[in-house]
Structures are given as structure tokens and as C-alpha cells.
C-alpha positions in Angstrom: -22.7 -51.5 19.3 -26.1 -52.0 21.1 -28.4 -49.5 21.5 -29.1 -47.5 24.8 -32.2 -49.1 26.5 -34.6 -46.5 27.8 -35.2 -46.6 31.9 -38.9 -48.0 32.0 -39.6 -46.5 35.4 -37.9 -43.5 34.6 -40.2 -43.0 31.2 -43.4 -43.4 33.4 -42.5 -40.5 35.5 -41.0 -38.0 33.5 -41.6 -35.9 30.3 -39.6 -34.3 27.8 -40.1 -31.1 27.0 -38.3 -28.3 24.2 -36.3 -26.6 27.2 -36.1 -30.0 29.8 -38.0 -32.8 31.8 -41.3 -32.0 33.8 -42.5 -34.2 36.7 -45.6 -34.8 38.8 -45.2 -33.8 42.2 -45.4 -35.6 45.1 -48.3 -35.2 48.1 -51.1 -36.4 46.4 -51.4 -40.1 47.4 -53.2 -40.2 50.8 -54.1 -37.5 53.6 -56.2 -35.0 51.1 -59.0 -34.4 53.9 -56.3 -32.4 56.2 -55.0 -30.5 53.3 -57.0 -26.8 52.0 -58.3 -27.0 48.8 -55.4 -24.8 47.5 -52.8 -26.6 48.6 -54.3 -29.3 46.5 -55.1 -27.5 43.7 -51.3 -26.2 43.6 -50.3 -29.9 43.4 -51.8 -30.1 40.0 -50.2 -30.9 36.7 -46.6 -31.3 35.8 -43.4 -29.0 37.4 -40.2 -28.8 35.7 -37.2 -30.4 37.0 -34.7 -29.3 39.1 -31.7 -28.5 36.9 -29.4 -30.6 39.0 -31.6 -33.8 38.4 -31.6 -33.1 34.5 -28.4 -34.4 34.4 -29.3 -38.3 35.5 -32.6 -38.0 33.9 -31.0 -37.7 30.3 -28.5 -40.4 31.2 -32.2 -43.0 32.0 -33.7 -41.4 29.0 -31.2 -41.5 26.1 -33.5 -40.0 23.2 -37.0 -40.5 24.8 -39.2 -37.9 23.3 -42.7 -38.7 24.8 
């Protein structure tokens, strides 16, 4: 039986963690003048993932332990 290959664009964006994935979140491409300096700041760093998402994210990452 072949093995599962891992999703490459999935592994770029998400990380496995002991209880799930994490993420980085969105809004922090283009536009940061208009934006406070705590909004930014809140957009730091990695957010877990929704628990519905987990789901297809284990399917794209069959054993990926980054």
C-alpha cells in the first residue's frame, strides 16, 4: 500500500500541536498604516484552529508532526 503523501501547502500553513493545529492569521499583508497598533499587535503569532477545520486538516496532514 503506498504511503499517505503530506499536503505541501497545507504543511506551510499549519502546525501541530499536543492538543491540535495552530494557524497564522490573516490581516497582515497590506493596509497596516490604517490599522492601531493593537490591532496589529493582536495579529501576532499563531491561533488555534477552529475545531470544525481540524477535521480536513488531519486528513492533508496524515502524521505531520512539525
Amino acid at each position: 500500500m503506498p504511503r499517505q503523501k503530506t499536503h505541501s501547502g497545507a504543511a506551510k500553513r499549519f502546525r501541530r500541536t499536543s492538543s491540535g493545529f495552530k494557524h497564522r492569521g490573516g490581516h497582515r499583508n497590506h493596509n497596516l498604516s490604517k490599522r492601531s497598533t493593537r490591532q496589529k499587535r493582536q495579529c501576532r503569532g499563531l491561533k488555534p484552529l477552529a475545531s470544525g477545520d481540524e477535521v480536513l486538516v488531519r486528513k492533508l496532514l496524515p502524521g505531520k508532526a512539525r
